[in-house]
SEFI-372188 format. One record per atom (N, C-alpha, C): residue in one letter; x, y, z. Coordinates in steps of 0.1 Angstrom, whole numbers, plus 2048, in hexadecimal, padded with zeros to 3 digits. Layout:
! residues N
aXYZ
...
//
This chain:
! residues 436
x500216549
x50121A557
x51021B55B
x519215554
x52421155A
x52C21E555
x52A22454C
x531230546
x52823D54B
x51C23E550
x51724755A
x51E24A565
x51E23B56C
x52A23C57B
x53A23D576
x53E23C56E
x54B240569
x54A25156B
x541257566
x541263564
x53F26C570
x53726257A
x533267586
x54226658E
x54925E58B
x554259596
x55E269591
x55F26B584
x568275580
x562283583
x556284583
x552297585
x552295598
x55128859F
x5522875AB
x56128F5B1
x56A2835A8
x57828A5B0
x57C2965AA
x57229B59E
x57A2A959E
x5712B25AB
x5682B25AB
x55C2B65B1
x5612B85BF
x5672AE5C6
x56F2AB5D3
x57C2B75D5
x5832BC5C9
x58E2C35CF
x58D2CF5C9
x57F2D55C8
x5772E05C0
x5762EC5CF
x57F2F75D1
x57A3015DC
x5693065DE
x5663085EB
x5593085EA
x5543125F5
x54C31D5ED
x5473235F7
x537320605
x53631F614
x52E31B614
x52632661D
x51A323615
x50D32F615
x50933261E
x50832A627
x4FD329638
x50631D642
x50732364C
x50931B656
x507325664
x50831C66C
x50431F676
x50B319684
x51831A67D
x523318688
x52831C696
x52A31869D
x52A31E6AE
x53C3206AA
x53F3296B5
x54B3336B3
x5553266BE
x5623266B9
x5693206BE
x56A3216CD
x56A32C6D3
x56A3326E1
x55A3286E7
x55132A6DD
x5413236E5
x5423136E5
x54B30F6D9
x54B3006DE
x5562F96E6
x55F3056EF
x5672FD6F5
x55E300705
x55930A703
x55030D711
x543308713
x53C302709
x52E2F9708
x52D2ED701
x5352E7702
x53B2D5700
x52D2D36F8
x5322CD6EB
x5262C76E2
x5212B86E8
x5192B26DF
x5172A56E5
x51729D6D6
x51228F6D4
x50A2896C7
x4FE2936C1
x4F32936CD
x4EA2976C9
x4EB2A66C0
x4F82AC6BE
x4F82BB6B7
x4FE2B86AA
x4FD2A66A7
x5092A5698
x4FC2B068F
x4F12AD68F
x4E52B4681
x4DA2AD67F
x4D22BB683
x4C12B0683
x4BE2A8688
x4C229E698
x4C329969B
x4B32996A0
x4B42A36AB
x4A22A76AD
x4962A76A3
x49C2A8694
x4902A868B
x48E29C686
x49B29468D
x498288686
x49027B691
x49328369C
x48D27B6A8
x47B27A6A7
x47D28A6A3
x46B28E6A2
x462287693
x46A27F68B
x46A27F67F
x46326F686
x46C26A68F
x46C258689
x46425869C
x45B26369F
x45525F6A9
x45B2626BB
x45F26B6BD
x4662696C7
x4592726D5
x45A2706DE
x44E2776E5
x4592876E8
x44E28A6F3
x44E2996F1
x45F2956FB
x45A28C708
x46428F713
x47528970C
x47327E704
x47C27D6FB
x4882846F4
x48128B6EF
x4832996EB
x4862A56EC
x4842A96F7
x4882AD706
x4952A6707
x49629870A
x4A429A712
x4B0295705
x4AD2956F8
x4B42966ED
x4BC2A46EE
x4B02AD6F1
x4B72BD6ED
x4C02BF6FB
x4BD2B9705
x4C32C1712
x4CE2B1714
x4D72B1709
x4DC2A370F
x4E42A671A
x4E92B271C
x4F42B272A
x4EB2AD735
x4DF2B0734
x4D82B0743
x4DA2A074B
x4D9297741
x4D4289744
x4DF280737
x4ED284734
x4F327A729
x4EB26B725
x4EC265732
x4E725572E
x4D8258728
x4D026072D
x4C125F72A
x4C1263719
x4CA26E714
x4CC273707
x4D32686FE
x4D8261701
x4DF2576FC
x4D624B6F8
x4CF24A702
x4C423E700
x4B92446F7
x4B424E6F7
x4AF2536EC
x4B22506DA
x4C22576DC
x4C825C6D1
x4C72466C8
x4CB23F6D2
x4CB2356CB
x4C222E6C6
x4B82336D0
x4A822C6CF
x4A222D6C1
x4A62376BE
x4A023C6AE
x4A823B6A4
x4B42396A7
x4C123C69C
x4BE232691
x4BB222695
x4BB21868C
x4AE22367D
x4A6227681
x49B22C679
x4A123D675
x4A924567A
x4A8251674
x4BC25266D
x4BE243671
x4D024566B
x4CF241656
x4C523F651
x4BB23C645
x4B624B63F
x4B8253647
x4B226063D
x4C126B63B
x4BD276634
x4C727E62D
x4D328363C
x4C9288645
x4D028C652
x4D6280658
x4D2272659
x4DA26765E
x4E4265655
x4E4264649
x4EF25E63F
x4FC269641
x4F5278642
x505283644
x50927E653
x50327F65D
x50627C668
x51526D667
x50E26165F
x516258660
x521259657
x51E261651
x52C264647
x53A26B64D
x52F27565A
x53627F663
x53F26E66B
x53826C676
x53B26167A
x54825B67A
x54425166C
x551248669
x55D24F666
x55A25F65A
x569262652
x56D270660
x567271664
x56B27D670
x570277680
x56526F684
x569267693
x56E25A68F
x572254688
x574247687
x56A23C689
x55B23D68D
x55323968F
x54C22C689
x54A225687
x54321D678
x53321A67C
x53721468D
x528211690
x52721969D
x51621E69E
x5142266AC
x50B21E6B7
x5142186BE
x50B2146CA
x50F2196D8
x50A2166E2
x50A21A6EE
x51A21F6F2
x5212176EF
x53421A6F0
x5392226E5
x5342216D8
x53D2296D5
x5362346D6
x52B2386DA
x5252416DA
x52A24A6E7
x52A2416F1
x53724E6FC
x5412526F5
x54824A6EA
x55724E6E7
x55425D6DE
x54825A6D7
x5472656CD
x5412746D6
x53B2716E1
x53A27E6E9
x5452826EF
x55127B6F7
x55D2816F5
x5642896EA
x5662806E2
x56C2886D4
x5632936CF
x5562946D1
x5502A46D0
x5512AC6D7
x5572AA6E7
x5552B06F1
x5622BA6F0
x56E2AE6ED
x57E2B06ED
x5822BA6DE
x57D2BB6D2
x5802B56C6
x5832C86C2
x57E2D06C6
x5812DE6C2
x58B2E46CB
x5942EA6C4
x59C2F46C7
x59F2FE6C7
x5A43096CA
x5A73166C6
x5AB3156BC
x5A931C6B0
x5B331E6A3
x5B0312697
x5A530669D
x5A52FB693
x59A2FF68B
x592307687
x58830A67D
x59030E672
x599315670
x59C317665
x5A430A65D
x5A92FE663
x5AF2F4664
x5A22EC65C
x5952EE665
x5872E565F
x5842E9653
x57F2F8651
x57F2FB645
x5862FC639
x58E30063C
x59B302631
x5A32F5629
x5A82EE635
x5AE2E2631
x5A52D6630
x59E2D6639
x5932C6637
x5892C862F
x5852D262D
x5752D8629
x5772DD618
x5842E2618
x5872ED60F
x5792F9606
x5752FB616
x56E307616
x575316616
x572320612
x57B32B60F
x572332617
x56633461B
x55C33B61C
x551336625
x54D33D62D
x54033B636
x53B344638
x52C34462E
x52035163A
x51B346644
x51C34F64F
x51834F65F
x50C35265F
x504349664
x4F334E66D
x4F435167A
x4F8357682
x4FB35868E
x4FB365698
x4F43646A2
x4F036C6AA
x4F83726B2
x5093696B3
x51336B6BC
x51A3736B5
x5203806C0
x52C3876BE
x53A3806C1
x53D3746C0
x54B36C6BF
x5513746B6
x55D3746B7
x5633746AE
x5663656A2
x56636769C
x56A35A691
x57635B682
x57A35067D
x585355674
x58035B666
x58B362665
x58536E656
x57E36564B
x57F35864A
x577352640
x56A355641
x56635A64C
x55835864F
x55136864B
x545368648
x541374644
x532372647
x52838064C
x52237B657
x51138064E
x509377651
x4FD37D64D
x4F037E65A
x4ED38965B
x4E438F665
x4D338A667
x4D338866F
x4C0383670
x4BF38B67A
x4BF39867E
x4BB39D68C
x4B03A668B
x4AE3A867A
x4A03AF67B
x4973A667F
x494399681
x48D392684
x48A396692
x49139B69B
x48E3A36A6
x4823A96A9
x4813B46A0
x4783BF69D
x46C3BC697
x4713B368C
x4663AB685
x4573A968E
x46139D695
x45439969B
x45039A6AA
x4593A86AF
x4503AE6BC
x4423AD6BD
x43B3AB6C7
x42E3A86C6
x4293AA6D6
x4303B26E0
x42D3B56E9
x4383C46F0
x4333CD6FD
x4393D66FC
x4443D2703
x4463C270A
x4553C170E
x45B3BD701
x4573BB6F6
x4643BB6F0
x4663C76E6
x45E3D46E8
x4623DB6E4
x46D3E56EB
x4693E36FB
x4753E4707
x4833E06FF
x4803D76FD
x4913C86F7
x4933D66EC
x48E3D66E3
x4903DA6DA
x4973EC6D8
x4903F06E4
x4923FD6E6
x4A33FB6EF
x4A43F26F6
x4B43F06FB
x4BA3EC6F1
x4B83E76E7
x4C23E36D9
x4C73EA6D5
x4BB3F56CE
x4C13FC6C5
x4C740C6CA
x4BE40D6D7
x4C041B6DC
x4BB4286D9
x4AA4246D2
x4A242A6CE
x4954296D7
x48C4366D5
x4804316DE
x47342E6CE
x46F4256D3
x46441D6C8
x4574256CC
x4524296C4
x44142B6CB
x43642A6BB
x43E4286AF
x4394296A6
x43C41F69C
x43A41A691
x43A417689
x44541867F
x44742767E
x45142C678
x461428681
x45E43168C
x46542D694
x46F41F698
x467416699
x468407697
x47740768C
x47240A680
x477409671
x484413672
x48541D67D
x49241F67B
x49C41C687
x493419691
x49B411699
x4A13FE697
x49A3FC689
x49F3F0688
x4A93F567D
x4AA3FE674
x4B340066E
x4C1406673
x4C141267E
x4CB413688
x4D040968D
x4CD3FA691
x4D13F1696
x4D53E768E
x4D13E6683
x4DE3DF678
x4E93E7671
x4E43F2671
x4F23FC671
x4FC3F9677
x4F83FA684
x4FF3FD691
x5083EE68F
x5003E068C
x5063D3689
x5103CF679
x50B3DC673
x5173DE665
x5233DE66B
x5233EA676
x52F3F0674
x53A3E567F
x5313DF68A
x5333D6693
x53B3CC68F
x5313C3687
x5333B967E
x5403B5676
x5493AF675
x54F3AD666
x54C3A3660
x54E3A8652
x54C3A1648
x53A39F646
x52F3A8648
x5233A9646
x5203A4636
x51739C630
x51839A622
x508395621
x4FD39462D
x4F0395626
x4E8393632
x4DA393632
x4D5398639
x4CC38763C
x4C3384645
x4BB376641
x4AE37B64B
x4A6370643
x49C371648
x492364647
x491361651
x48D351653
x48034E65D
x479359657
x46A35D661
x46234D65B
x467346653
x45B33A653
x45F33165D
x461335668
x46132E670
x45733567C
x454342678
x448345682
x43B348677
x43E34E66E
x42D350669
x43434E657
x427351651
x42834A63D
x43335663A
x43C359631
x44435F628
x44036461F
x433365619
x42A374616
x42737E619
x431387617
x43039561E
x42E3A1616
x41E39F616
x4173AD617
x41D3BB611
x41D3C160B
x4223CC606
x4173D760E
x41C3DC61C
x4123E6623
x4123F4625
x40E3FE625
x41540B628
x41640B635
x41E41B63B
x42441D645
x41841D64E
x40542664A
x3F9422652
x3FA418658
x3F640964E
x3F53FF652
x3FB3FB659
x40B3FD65D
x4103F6662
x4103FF672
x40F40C670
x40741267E
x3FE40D687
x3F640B67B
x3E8409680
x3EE3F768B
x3F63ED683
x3F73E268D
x4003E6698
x4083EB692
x4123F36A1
x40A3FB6AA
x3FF4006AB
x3F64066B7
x3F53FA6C1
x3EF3F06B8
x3E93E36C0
x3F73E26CD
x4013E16CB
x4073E16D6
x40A3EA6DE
x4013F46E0
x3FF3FB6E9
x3EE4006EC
x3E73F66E6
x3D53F76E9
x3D53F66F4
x3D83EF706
x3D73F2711
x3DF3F7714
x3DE3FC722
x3E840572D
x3EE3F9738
x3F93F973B
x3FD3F3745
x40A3F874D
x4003F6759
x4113F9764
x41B3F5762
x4283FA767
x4353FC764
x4383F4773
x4403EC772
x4403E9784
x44C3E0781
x4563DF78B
x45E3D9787
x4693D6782
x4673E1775
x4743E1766
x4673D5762
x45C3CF765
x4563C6757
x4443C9754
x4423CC74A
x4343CD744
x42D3C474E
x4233C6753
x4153BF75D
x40D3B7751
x40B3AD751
x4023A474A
x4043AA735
x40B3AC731
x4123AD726
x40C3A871C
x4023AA713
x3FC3A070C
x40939F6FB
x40738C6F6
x40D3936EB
x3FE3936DF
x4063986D5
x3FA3996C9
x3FD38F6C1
x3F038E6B6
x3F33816AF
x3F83866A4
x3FC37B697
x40337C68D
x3F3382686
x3ED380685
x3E338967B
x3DF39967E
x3E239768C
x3E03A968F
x3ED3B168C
x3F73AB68C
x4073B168A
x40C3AF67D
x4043A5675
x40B3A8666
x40B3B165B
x4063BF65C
x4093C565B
x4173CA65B
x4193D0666
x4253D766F
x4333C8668
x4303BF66C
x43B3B866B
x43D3B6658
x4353B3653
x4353B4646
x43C3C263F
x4373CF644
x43E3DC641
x44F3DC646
x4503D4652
x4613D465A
x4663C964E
x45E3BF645
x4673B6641
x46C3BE630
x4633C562C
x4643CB625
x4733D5623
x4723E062F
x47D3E3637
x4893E1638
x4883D363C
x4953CE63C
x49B3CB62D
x4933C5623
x4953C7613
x49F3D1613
x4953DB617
x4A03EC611
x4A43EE618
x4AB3EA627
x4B63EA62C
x4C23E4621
x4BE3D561E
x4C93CD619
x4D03D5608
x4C23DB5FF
x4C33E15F6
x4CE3EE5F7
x4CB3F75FF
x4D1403601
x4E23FD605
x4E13F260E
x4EF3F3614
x4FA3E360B
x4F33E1600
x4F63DE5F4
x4F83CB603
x4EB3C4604
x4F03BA608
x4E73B0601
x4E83A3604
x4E43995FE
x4D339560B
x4CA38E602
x4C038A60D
x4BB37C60C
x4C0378618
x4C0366617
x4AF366622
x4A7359616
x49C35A61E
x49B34B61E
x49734462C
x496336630
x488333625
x48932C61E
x47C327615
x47C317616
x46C311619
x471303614
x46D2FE626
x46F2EE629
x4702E9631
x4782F163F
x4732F264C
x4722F6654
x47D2EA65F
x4872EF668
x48C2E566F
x4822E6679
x4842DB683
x4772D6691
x46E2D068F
x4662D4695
x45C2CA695
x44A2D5690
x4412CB690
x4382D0683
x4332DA684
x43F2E1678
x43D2F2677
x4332F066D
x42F2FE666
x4272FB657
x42E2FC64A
x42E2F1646
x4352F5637
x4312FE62F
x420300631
x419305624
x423313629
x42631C632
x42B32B636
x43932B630
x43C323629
x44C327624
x44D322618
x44131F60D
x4423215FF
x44C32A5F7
x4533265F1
x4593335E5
x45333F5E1
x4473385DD
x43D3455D8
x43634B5DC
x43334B5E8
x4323565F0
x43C3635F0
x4483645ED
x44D36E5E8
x4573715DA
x44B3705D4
x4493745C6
x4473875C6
x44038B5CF
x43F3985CE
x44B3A15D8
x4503995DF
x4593A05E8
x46A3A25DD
x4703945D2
x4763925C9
x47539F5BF
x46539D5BA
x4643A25AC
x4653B55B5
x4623B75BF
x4643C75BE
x4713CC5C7
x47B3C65C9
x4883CA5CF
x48D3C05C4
x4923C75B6
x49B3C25AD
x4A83C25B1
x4AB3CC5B7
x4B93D15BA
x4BF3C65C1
x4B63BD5CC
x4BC3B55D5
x4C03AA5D3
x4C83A05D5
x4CB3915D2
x4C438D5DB
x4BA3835D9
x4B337D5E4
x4B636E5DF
x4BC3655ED
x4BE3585F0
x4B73555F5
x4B23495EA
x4A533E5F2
x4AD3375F6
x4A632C603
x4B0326608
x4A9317608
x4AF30B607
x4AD2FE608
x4A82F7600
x4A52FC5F1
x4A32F75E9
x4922FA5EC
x48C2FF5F3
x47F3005F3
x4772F35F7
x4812EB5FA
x4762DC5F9
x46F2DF607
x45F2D6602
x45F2D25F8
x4572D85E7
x45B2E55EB
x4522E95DC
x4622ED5D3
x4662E85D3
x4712E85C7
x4712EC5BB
x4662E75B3
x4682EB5A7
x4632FC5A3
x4563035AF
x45830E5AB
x45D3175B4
x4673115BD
x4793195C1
x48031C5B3
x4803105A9
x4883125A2
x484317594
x47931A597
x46F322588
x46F333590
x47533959D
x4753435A0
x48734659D
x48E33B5A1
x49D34359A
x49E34158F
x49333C58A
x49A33E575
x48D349573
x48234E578
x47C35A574
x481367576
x487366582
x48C37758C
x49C37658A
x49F37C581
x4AD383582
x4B738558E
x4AF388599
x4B63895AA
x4B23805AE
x4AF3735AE
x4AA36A5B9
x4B335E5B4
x4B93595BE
x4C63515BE
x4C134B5C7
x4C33345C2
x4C032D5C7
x4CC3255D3
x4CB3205DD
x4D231F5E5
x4CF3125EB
x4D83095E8
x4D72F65ED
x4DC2FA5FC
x4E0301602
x4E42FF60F
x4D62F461A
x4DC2ED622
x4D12E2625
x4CA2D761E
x4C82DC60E
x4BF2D1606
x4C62C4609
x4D62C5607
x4D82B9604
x4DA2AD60B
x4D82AF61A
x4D42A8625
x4C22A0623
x4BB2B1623
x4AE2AF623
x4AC29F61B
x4AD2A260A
x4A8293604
x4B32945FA
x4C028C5F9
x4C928B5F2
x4C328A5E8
x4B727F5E3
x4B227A5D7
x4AD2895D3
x4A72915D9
x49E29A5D3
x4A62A45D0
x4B12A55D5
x4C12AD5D5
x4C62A65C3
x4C62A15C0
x4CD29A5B1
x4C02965A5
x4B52965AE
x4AE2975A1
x4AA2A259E
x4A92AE5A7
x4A52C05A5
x4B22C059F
x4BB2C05A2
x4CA2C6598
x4C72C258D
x4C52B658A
x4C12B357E
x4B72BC573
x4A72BD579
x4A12C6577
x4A22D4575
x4A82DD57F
x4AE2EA582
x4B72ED579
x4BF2E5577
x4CA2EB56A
x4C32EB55C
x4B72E055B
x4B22E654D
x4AD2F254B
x4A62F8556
x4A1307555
x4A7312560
x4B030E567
x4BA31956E
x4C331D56B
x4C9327566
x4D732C564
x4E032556E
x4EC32256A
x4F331A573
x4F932757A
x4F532E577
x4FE33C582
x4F634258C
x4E833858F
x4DF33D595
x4DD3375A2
x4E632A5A5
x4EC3235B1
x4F23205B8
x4ED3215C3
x4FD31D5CA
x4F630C5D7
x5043085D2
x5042FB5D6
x5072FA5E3
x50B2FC5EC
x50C2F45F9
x50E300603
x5052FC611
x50630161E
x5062FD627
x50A2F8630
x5042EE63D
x4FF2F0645
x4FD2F864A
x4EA2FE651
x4EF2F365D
x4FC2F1663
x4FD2ED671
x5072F267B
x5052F0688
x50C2F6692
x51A2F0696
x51A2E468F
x5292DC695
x5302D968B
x53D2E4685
x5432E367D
x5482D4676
x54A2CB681
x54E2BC67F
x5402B8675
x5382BC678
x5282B7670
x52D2BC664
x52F2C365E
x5302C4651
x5342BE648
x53F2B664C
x5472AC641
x5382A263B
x53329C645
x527296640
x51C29A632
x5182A863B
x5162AD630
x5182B1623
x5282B6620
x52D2B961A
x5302B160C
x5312A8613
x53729960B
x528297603
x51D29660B
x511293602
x50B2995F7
x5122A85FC
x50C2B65F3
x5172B25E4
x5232AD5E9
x52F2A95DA
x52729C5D3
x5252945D8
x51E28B5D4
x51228D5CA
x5072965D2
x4FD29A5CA
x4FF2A15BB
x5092A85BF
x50B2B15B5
x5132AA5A9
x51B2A05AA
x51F2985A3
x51A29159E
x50F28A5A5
x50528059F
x4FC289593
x4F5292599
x4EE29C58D
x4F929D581
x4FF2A7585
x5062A8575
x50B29A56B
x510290575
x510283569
x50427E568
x4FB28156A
x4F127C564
x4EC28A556
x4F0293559
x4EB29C54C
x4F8299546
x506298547
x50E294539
x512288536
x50427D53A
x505271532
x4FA27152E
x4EC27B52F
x4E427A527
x4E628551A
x4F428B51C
x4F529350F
x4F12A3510
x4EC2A351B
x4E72B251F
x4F72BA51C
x4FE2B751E
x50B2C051D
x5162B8523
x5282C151D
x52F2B651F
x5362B752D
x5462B0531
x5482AE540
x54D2BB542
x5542C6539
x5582CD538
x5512D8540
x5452D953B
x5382E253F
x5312DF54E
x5362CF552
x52D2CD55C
x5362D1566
x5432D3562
x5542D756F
x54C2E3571
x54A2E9568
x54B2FB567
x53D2FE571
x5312F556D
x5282F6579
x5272F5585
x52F2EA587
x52F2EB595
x5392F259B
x5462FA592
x54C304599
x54431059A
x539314593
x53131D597
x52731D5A3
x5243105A2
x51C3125AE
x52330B5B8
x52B3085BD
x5353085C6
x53B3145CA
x53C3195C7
x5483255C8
x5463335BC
x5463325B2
x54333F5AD
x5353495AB
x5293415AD
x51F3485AE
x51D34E5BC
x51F3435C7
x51F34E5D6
x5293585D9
x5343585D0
x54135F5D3
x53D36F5CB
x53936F5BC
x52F3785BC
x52937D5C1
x5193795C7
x51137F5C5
x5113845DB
x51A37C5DE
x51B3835ED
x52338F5EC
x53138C5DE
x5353995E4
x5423975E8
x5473885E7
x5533845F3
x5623865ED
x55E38C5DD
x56E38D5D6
x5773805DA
x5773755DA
x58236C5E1
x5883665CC
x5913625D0
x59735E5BF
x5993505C1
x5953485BB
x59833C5B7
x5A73395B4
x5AB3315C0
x5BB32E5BF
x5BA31F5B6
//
C-alpha cells in the first residue's frame, strides 16, 4: 500500500502541472456576472443536492431564487448542507471553499462573507487570469446560449437545434420563423430553416467546434431513423386545427405530445448529424444521469444510440458524463465505434469512486486516445477549481493503481493522462493548440 500511495503522490504532482483542455462548461460571460451577482447557492448542483437529501418543493423554490429572500436561501442552503457536503458535488464545493474563499467551515457568518466574495470576486479581464494561470486550462468548449463576447480560449459548441427539435406548437413555430427568417409550413421546410439558422450562427459565432444535443432531458435518445413522409405526416399534426390570429398570439394553441411528434423530431435530429458532418463539426450528446430533479434515467442510456453512431461514421460523437449510471456499456460503445469518443466532463463530481474504478476498467478495453478527461459542466468559473482538483485526483488514483498492479509502467501512465487531458480533445475538436 505504501508504494501504491508513493506512486499516487508522484503521477499526482505531475498530473497537477499537466495543460488541460476543458470539454464542457457552461460559464456566464464576464459582463453577466458583474450585472447578475452570483450567490452560494450557484457554487454546483446545489439544487440537485437539496432535492437529493429531501428538500420540499417551496424549499427549493427559494434555493433557486436566492436574491428574492437571501436569509430564507441561506437557511435552506445550511439546513441540508451537514447531509449533502458528503457527496461528490459537496466535497468539490468544499474544496472550492477553503483553497478559493478561504473558507474552512460554512455557517451562518461565514456564509454572508462567502456571498460577498461571489458577489464582488469577478472582473473585467480576470477569466483569462482563472483559466490560464490558476486552472492552467488552455481551452474551453462553451454550452451557451449567450452572444457575450468571451476570451479567445473559448471555443463555442451550439445546442440551438434543440429549438426546432422540439417545437410542438404553432407559437413556436412563429419563434422559429423569427429566428431563422424562413416561412415553415412543412417538414422539409423546418429542416432547412434550422439549417439556415446554424449557418447563419457559423458565421456569427467564433470559434464554432461542435454541435450538442442534450434532448435527454426532454424525451429517450433513440432516434428513429424516419423519412421525410413520416416526418410530414407529424408536422401536419401542428396544423390539424384552425385558429384565429388575434393579437400577434395563437387563440387556445394546443401543444402535441412526444409520441405524436417523434417522428418529425427524430428526422430534425438526424439532420442535425448531417448538418455537423457536412460542416466538418464534432457532436456532443448529454448521455447518462440527468441534472434536477426526477428526470428518467432509463431516456439517456448509451445505447440507445448505437444506430445514430454506427450510420454517421464521418462524425465524432461525444458521449458525455461517463454515462453513469450505465457505464460499462458507454464504454463498450467507444472501444466498438471508431467515432464515438468518451467524455468524463461532470463524472467526476457525480461519484469520484465510480470516476477511479471505470478508469480503471475503461483503460483495459478503451484506447487511451478515445478520452477525454475533464469538463466542468458549471456556471461559476470560481466552481471549478473544486472540481478540477477532484478530476486530477481521480485520474491519478486510476493510473497508480494499474502501474502497481503491473498493467503498465509510470512512463505510459504520464503519456495517458496527457492524452486525455489535452491531446485527444485538442484533436478530435479541431483546436490545433501545441503543447508548450
Amino acid at each position: 500500500m505504501q508504494e501504491l500511495e508513493s506512486t499516487y503522490i508522484e503521477l499526482r504532482q505531475l498530473i497537477a502541472q499537466m495543460p488541460v483542455i476543458d470539454t464542457h462548461e457552461h460559464t456566464k460571460s464576464e459582463r453577466f456576472r458583474r450585472e447578475n451577482p452570483f450567490s452560494p447557492l450557484d457554487l454546483g448542483y446545489v439544487g440537485c443536492n437539496l432535492c437529493g437529501a429531501g428538500a420540499s418543493d417551496k424549499e427549493a423554490e427559494a434555493a433557486e431564487n436566492a436574491e428574492r429572500d437571501p436569509a430564507l436561501a441561506r437557511e435552506v442552503f445550511l439546513k441540508y448542507y451537514p447531509y449533502t457536503r458528503t457527496t461528490g458535488y459537496g466535497r468539490s464545493i468544499e474544496r472550492t471553499l477553503r483553497d478559493v474563499f478561504g473558507i474552512e467551515t460554512l455557517d451562518e457568518g461565514s456564509f454572508n462573507t462567502l456571498w460577498e466574495k461571489i458577489r464582488t470576486g469577478i472582473a473585467e479581464g480576470s477569466y483569462e487570469k482563472w483559466f490560464k494561470q490558476r486552472y492552467n486550462i488552455r481551452a474551453v468548449i462553451l454550452d451557451s446560449d449567450s452572444d457575450d463576447e468571451y476570451p479567445e480560449l473559448f471555443f463555442r459548441s451550439l445546442r440551438h437545434a434543440k429549438f426546432f427539435i422540439l417545437a410542438d406548437s404553432r407559437e413556436d413555430l412563429e419563434e422559429l420563423e423569427a429566428r431563422s427568417g424562413r416561412s415553415i409550413h412543412s417538414a422539409a421546410q423546418m429542416r432547412e430553416a434550422m439549417w439556415s439558422y446554424l449557418e447563419r450562427l457559423l458565421k456569427e459565432q467564433k470559434n464554432v467546434v461542435a454541435l450538442k444535443n442534450n434532448l435527454a432531458y426532454n424525451r429517450s435518445i433513440y432516434f428513429e431513423r424516419t423519412t421525410l413522409a413520416d416526418a410530414d405526416r407529424a408536422f401536419n399534426k401542428l396544423f390539424a386545427r384552425k385558429f384565429a390570429h388575434h393579437a400577434a398570439t395563437w387563440i387556445d394553441t394546443p401543444h402535441r405530445s412526444y409520441d405524436e411528434l417523434a417522428p418529425l423530431q427524430d428526422f430534425l435530429v438526424h439532420e442535425s448529424v448531417r448538418f455537423a458532418e457536412e460542416h466538418g463539426l464534432a457532436y456532443q450528446i448529454h448521455t447518462g444521469l440527468q441534472a434536477g430533479y426526477t428526470n428518467d434515467i432509463t431516456d439517456s442510456r448509451p445505447s440507445h444510440l448505437i444506430n445514430l453512431i454506427s450510420e454517421y461514421r464521418r462524425v465524432p460523437f461525444a458521449l458525455f458524463h461517463g454515462g453513469f449510471p450505465y457505464c460499462r456499456e458507454w464504454g463498450v460503445i467507444g472501444k466498438n465505434f471508431p467515432n464515438a469518443y468518451l467524455d468524463l466532463c461532470w463524472m467526476h463530481i457525480i461519484s469520484p469512486a465510480t470516476t477511479i474504478q471505470m478508469l480503471d476498467e475503461w483503460l483495459d478495453y478503451v484506447p487511451n486516445n478515445k478520452i477525454f478527461a475533464f469538463g466542468g459542466d458549471l456556471h461559476m468559473v470560481e466552481s471549478i477549481h473544486g472540481h478540477l482538483e477532484i478530476a486530477r485526483d481521480n485520474i491519478a488514483r486510476a493510473l497508480a493503481v494499474k502501474v502497481h498492479r503491473g498493467d503498465f509502467d509510470r512512463k505510459t501512465a504520464v503519456q495517458i493522462a496527457q492524452n486525455m487531458l489535452f491531446h485527444n480533445p485538442n484533436r478530435v475538436f479541431k483546436l490545433n493548440l501545441e503543447l508548450e
